[in-house]
C-alpha positions as CSV (number, residue, x, y, z in Angstrom):
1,X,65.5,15.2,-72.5
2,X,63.0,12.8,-73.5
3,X,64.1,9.4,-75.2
4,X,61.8,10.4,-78.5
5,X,64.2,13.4,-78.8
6,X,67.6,12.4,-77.6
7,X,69.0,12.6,-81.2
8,X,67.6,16.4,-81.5
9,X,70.3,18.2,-80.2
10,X,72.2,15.3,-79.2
11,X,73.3,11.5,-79.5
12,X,75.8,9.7,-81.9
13,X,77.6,12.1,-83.5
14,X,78.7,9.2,-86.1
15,X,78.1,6.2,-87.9
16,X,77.4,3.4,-86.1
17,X,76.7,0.6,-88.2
18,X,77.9,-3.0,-87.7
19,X,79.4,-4.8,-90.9
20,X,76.9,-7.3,-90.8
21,X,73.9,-4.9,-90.3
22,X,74.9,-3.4,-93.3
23,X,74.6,-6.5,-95.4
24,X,71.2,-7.4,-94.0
25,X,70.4,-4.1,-94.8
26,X,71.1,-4.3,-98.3
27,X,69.7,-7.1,-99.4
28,X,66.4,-6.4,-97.3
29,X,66.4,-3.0,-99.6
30,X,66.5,-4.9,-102.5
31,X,63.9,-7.9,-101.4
32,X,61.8,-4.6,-100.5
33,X,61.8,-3.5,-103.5
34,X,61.8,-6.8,-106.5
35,X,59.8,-9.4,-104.4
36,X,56.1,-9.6,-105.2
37,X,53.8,-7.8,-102.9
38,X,52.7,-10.3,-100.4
39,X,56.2,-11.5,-99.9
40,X,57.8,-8.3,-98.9
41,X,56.3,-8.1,-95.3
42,X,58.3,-11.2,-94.7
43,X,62.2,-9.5,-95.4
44,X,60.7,-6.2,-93.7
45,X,59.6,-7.6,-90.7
46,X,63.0,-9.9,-89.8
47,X,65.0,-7.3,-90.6
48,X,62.6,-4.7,-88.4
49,X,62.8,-7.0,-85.3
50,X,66.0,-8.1,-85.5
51,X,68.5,-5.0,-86.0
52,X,69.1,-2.4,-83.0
53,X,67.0,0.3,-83.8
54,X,70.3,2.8,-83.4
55,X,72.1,1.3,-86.1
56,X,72.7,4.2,-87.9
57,X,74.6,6.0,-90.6
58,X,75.5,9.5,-89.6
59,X,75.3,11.6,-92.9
60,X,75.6,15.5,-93.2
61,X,74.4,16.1,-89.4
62,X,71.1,13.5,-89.9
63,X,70.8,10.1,-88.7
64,X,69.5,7.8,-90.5
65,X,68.3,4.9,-88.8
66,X,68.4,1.4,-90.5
67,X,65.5,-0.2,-89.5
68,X,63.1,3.0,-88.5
69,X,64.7,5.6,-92.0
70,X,66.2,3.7,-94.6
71,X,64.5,0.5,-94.7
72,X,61.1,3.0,-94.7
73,X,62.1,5.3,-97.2
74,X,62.9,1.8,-99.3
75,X,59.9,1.2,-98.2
76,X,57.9,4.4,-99.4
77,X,59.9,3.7,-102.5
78,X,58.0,0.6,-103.6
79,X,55.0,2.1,-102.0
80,X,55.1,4.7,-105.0
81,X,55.5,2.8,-107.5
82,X,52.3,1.2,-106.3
83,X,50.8,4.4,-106.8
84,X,50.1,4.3,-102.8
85,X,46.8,1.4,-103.1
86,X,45.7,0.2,-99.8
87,X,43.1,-1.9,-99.2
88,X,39.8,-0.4,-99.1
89,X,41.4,3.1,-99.9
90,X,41.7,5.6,-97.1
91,X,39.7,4.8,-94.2
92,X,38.6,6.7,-90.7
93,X,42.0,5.0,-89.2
94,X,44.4,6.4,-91.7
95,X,42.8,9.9,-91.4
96,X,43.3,9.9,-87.7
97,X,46.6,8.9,-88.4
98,X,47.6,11.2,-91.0
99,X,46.2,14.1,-88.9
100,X,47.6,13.0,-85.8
101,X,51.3,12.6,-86.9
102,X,50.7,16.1,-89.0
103,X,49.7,18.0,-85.3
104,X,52.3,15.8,-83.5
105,X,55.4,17.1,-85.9
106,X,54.0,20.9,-86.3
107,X,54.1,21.7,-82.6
108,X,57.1,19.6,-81.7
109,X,58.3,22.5,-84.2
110,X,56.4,25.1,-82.5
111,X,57.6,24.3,-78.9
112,X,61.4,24.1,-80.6
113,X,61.7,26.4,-83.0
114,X,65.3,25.3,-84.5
115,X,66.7,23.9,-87.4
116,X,67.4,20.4,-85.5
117,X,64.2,20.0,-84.5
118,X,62.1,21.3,-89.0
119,X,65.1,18.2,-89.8
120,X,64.3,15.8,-86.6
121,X,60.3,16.4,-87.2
122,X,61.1,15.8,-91.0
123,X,62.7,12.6,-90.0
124,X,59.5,11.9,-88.5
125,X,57.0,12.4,-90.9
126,X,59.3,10.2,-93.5
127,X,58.6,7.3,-91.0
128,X,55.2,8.1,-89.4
129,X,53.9,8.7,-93.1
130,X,55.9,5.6,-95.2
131,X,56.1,2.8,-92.2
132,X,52.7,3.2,-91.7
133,X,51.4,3.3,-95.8
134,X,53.5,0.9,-96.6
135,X,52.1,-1.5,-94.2
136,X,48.7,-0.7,-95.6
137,X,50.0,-1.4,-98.7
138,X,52.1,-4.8,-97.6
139,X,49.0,-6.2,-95.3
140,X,45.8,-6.0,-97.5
141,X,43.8,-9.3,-96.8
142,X,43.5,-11.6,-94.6
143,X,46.2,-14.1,-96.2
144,X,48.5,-10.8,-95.7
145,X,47.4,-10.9,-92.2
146,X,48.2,-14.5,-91.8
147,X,51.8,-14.5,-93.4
148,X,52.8,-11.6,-91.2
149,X,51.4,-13.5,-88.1
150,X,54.0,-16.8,-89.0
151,X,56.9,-14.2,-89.7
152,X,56.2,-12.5,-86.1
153,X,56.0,-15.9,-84.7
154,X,59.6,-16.8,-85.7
155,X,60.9,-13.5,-84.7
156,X,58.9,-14.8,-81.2
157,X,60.8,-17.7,-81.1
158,X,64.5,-16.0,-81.5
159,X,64.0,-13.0,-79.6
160,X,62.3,-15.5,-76.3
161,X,65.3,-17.6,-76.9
162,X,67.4,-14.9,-76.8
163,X,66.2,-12.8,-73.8
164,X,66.2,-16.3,-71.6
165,X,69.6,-16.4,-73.0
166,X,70.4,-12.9,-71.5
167,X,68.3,-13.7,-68.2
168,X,70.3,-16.3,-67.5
169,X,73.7,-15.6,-68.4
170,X,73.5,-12.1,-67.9
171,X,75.0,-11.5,-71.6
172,X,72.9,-9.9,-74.5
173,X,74.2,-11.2,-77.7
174,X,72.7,-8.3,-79.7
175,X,74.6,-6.0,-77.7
176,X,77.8,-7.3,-80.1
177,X,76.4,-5.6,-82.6
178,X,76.8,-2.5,-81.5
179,X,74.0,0.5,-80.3
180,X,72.9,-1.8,-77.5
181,X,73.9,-2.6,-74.0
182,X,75.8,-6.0,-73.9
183,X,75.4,-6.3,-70.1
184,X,71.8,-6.4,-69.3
185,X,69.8,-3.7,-66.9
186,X,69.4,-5.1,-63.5
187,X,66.2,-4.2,-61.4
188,X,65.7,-5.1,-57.3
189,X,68.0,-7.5,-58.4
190,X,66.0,-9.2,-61.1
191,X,67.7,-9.3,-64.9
192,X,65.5,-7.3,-66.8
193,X,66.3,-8.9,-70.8
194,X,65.5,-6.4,-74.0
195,X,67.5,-8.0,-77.0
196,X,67.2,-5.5,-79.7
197,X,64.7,-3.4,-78.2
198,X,65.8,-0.1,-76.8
199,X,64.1,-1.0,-73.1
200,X,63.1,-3.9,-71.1
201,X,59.7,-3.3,-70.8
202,X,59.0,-2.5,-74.6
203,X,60.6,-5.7,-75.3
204,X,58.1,-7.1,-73.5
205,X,55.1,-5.1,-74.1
206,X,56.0,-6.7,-78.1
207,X,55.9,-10.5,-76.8
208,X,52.8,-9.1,-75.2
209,X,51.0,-7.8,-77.5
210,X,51.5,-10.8,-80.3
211,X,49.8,-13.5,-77.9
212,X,46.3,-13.5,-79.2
213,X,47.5,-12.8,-82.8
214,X,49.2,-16.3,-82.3
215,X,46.2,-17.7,-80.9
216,X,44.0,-16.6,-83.9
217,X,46.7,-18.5,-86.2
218,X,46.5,-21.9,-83.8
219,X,42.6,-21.9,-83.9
220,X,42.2,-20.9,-87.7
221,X,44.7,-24.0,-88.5
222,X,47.3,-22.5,-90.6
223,X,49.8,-23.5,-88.5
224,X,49.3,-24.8,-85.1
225,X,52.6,-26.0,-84.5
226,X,54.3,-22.6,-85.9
227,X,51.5,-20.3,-83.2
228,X,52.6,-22.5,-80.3
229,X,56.1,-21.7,-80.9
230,X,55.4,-17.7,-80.9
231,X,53.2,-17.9,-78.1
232,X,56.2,-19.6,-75.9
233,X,58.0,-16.9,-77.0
234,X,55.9,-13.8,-76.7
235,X,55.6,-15.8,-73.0
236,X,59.0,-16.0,-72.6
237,X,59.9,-12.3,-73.8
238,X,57.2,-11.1,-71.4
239,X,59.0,-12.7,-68.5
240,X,62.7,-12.0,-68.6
241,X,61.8,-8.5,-69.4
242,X,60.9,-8.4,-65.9
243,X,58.7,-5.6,-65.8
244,X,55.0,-5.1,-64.8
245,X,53.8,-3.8,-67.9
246,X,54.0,-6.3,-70.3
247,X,53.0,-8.9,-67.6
248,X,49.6,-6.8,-67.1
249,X,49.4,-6.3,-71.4
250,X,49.9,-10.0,-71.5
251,X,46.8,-10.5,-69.0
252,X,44.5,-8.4,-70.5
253,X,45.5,-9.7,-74.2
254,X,44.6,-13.1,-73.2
255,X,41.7,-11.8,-71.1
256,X,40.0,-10.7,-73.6
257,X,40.6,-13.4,-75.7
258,X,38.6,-15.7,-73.1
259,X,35.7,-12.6,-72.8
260,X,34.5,-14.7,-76.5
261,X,31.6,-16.5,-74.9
262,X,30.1,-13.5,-74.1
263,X,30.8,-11.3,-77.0
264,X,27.4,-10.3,-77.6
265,X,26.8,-9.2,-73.9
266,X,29.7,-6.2,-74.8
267,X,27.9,-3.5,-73.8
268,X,27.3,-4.6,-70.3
269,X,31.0,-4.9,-69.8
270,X,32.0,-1.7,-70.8
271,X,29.2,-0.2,-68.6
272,X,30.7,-2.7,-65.9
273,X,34.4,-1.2,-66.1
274,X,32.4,2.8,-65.9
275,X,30.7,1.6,-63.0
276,X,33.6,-0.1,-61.2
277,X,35.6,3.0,-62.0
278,X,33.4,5.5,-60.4
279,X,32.9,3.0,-57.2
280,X,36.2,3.1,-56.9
281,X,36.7,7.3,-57.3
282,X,34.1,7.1,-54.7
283,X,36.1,4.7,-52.2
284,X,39.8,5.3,-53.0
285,X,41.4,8.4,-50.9
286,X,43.4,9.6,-53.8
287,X,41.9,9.9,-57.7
288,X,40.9,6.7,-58.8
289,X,44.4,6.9,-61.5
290,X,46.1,6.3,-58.3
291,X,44.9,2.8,-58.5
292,X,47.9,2.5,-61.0
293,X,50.0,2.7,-57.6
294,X,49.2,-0.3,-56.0
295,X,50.5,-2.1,-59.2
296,X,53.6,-4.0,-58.7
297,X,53.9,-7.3,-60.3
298,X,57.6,-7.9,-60.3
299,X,58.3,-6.2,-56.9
300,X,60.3,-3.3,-58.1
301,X,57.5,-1.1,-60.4
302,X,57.2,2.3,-60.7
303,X,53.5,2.2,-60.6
304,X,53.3,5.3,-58.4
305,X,56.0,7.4,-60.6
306,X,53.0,6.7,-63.6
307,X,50.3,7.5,-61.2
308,X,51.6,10.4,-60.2
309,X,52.8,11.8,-64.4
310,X,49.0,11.3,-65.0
311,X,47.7,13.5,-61.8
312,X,50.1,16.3,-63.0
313,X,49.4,16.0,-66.5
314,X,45.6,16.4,-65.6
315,X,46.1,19.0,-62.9
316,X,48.7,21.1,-65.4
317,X,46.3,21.2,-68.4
318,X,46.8,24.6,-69.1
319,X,50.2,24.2,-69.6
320,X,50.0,21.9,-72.4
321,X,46.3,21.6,-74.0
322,X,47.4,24.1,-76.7
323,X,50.3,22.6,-78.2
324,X,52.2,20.2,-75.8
325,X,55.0,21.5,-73.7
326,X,58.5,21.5,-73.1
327,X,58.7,22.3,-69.5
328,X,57.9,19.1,-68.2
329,X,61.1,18.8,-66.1
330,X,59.4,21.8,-63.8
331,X,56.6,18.7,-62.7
332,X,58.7,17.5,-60.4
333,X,61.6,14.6,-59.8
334,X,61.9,12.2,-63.1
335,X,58.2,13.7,-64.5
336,X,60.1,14.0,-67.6
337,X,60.2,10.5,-68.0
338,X,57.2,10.0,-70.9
339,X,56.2,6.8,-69.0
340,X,52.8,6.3,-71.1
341,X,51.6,6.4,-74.0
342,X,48.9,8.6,-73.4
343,X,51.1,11.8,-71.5
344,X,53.5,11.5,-74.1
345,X,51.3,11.9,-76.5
346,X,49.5,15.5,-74.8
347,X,53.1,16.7,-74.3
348,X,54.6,16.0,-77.5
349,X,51.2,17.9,-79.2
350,X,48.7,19.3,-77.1
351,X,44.9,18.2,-77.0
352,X,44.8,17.9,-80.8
353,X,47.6,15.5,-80.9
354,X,45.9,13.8,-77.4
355,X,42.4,13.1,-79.4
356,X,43.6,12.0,-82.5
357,X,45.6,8.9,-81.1
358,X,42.9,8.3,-79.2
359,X,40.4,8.4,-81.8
360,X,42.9,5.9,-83.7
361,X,42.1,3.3,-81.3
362,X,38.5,4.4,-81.0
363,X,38.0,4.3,-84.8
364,X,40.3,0.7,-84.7
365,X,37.8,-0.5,-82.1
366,X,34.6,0.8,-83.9
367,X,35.5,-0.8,-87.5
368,X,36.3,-4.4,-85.6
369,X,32.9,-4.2,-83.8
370,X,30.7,-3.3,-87.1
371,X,32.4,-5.8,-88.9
372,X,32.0,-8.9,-86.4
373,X,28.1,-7.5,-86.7
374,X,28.2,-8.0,-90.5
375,X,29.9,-11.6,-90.3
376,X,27.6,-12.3,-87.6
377,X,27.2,-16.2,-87.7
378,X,30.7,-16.9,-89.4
379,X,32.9,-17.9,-86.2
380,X,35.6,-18.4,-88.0
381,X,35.3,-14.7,-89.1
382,X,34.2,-13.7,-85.7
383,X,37.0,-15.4,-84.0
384,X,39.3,-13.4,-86.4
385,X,38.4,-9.9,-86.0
386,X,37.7,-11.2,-82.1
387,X,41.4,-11.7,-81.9
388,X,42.6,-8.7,-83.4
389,X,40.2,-6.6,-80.4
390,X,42.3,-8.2,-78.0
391,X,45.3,-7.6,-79.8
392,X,44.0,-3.7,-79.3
393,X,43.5,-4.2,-75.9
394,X,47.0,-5.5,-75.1
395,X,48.5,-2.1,-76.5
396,X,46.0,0.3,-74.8
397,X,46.9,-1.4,-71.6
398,X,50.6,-1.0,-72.6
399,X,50.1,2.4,-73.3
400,X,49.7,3.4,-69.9
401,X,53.0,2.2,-69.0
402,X,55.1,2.9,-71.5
403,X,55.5,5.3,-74.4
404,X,56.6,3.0,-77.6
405,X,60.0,4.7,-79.6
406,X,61.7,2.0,-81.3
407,X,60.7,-0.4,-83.8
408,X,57.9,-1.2,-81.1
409,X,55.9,1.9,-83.2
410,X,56.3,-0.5,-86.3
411,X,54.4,-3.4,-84.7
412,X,52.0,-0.7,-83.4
413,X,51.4,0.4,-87.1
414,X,51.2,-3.0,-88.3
415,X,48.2,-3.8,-86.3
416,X,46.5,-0.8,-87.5
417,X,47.1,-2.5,-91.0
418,X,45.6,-5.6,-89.9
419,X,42.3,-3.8,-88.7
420,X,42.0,-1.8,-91.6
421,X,42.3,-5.4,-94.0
422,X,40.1,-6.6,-91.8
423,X,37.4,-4.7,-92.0
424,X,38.0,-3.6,-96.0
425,X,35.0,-5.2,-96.8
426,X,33.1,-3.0,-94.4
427,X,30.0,-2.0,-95.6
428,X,29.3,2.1,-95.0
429,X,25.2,1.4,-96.5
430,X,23.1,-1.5,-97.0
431,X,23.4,-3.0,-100.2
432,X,20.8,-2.2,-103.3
433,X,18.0,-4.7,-104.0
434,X,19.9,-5.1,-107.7
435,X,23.5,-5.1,-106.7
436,X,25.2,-8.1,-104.8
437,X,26.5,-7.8,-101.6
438,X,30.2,-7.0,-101.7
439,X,32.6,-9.9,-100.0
440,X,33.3,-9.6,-96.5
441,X,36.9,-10.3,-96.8
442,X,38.4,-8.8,-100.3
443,X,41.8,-9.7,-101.3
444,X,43.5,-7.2,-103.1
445,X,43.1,-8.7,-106.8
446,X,39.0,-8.4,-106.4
447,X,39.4,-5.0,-104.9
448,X,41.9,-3.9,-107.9
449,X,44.8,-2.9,-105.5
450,X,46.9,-5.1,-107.0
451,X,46.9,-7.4,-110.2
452,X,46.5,-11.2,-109.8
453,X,50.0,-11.9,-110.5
454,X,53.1,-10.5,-109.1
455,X,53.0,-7.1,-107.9
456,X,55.3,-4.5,-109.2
């Protein structure tokens, strides 16, 4: 059974909630809901990132998660009270998103037609819908962006410290909480460190990913001392995860954080990656996907295990194209295993499901590009939306080596929040001869999202 269904039809069948979680807990639900808007990310966040994703309370046959159920549906609380405002109202994003998680949940139901599965699904859409929402709703200008970006950058710090703590001593301390492993997963006999994340390599993959985010905090000067500390420990999360994945994410983060200099010249790099692709289709033995294979950073991947999910997910499109499938385990030895982003996302909902997370990335991509146009001239803006690209980029590269199902998914959402601030100011037609341009970057008072003082 896959990891993103192990509590459908199985799992905890009881509480499992550490004193201490439960205290967090509470006061985060109540910071949720009485602090101002723009402080609220803050509580949200630390709480997120540093509770086990499994604490749970185990109520009437449903499970309701801490961080991923009840801190949302807090959450989605406050977020109606706000009478659901985001910033720049509904966008090409959020109806990706909305679409995507709608065809995701209805044939998950389809392809399991039982009660567990209408309740898990349910479960689902609670979190998909109000994680995500709220986020747009929490993140809504750049000075949203910026606070989130010092929060993750602490969380960085404790989490790196932590995971060389566990790489050394073998011993994870979050594992005394309870609803993760205290001893550590050990690979060709490398430690691989996870702290409160429910794998190694998704522990890793969120160090990862936070790097250029760091970098665009250093550079703007908000806090230079504050984005070195996250970006030592994004570096060392990355490394005692001991995995290939985040490694590469981390690469291609930073890579295209140094691709700046030539950020006009775009096109001819995208065309460059085509063309490389197809010389090497034209070279390589095996499908050029296979090149996945031949990546082992660590010394003990499973490059070829991914390789070889994506040639059978291609080769079997049939089987799932119309609304996923649940025979997965007929593809051959641990082809289960959901081990990107991308498979997962065909299995769990068909083609449907397949283009509508990747026209969430597209559409991420598209609104970053047409806004640096716009602010053309502006480095500091440039550098900005520049940095949240590569931010992008870390997670599609991610995505093809692992499938996110902890709190990873609400670091995932939060960057779609920051694109979608970003680029509220977006203009859709050129602006009349008698109107003013509207600002580039709108907080949320001059949009009327939220009043000048404190928010509800």
């Amino acid at each position: 059974m896959k990891p993103e269904n192990f509590h459908f039809g199985g799992g905890a069948t009881e509480t499992v909630l550490n004193p201490a979680v439960m205290v967090v807990a509470v006061v985060t639900i109540l910071l949720i809901l009485l602090l101002p808007r723009k402080y609220v990310v803050i509580p949200f966040l630390l709480c997120v990132f540093l509770v086990p994703a499994s604490q749970q309370l185990y109520i009437a046959g449903m499970h309701w998660y801490v961080v991923l159920r009840i801190l949302v549906l807090a959450g989605f609380v406050r977020l109606a009270r706000a009478k659901f405002q985001v910033a720049g109202g509904l966008n090409g994003i959020d109806k990706a998103f909305i679409l995507w998680a709608i065809c995701r949940g209805v044939c998950q139901v389809l392809l399991f037609p039982q009660r567990g599965m209408v309740l898990f699904q349910a479960a689902f859409w609670l979190q998909a819908f109000g994680g995500y929402f709220l986020l747009r709703y929490l993140i809504q200008d750049e000075e949203d962006i910026a606070r989130a970006a010092k929060t993750l950058a602490v969380l960085a710090v404790i989490l790196g410290a932590c995971m060389l703590n566990e790489h050394i001593h073998n011993v994870n301390v979050f594992g005394y909480l309870a609803g993760t492993r205290i001893t550590p997963e050990v690979r060709a006999g490398q430690i691989r460190a996870q702290a409160i994340f429910a794998h190694p390599i998704m522990a890793g993959c969120f160090g990862a990913t936070l790097v250029p985010l760091f970098f665009w905090v250093w550079k703007s000067g908000r806090s230079k001392f504050t984005a070195f500390l996250g970006v030592i420990g994004s570096t060392l999360m990355v490394f005692t995860s001991a995995s290939s994945t985040p490694v590469l994410s981390y690469a291609a983060g930073v890579g295209a954080l140094f691709l700046w200099p030539i950020r006009r010249s775009m096109r001819a790099v995208r065309w460059g990656i085509v063309l490389t692709l197809v010389g090497l289709a034209m070279v390589m033995k095996a499908p050029v996907w296979f090149a996945v294979a031949h990546v082992n950073v660590t010394g003990a991947s499973t490059g070829w295990e991914r390789a070889a999910l994506i040639d059978i997910f291609i080769r079997r499109f049939r089987e799932w194209w119309l609304i996923g499938t649940n025979q997965t385990g007929n593809w051959g030895y641990d082809m289960w295993d959901g081990m990107t982003q991308y498979v997962s996302e065909g299995e769990a909902g068909g083609l449907v499901t397949f283009v509508c997370f990747i026209a969430i990335i597209s559409r991420s991509f598209s609104r970053l590009g047409k806004m640096r146009s716009e602010v053309e001239g502006d480095q500091k803006q440039e550098w900005f939306l520049w940095s949240l690209c590569a931010i992008m980029v870390a997670h599609v590269v991610a995505y093809f080596g692992v499938s996110y199902w902890d709190q990873t998914v609400i670091w995932w959402w939060a960057v779609l929040a920051m694109v979608s601030a970003a680029t509220a100011g977006l203009q859709t037609a050129p602006a009349s001869a008698e109107s003013p341009a509207e600002p580039k970057f709108p907080n949320a008072a001059s949009e009327g999202l939220a009043p000048a003082g404190p928010a509800p």
